[in-house]
C-alpha positions, -999 to +999 in steps of 0.1 A: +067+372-049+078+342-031+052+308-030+051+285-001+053+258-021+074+242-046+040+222-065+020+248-085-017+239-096-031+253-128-051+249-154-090+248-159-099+215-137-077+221-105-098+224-077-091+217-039-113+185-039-097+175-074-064+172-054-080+155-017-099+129-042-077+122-069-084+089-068-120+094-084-125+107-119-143+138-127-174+118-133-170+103-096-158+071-111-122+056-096-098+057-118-080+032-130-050+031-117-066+028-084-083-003-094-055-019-111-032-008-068-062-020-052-070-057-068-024-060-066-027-051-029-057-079-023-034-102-044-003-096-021-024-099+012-037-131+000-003-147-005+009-135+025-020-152+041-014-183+025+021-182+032+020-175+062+000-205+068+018-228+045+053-220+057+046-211+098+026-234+120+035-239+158+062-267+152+083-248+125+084-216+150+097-237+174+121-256+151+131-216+143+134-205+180+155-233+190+180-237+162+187-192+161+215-184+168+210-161+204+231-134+210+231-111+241+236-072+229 
C-alpha cells in the first residue's frame, strides 16, 4: 500500500496537535530549545538595531550614495 508521505508518525504520544505545537511540551510548557531560538533571535535584532544606528545615520548614506560606483544595466 503506497503512503502519501515520506515522514511516518508513530509511537504512543504522536498526535495531530503534538506535531502543529511542537514547540510546547506535553505539560504545555515550551521547550527548551525554543527558549534558548527565541532569547538568540532577540539578541540578533538587538545588534542589528544598534548597528544599524551606530554604523548608518543620514551623512554616511550619503557619503555611500555618492562614492558607489553607478552602473546603468
Amino acid at each position: 500500500m503506497a503512503q502519501d508521505s515520506a515522514i511516518h508518525w508513530t509511537g504512543s504520544n504522536i498526535s495531530i496537535d503534538r506535531i502543529l505545537n511542537c514547540a510546547k511540551k506535553m505539560n504545555g510548557q515550551l521547550c527548551e530549545a525554543v527558549i534558548k531560538r527565541d532569547k538568540w533571535v532577540e539578541h540578533l535584532k538587538k545588534k542589528a538595531e544598534h548597528t544599524a544606528k551606530v554604523t548608518y545615520n543620514n551623512e554616511r548614506a550619503t557619503t555611500i550614495l555618492n562614492t558607489t560606483y553607478k552602473t546603468n544595466k
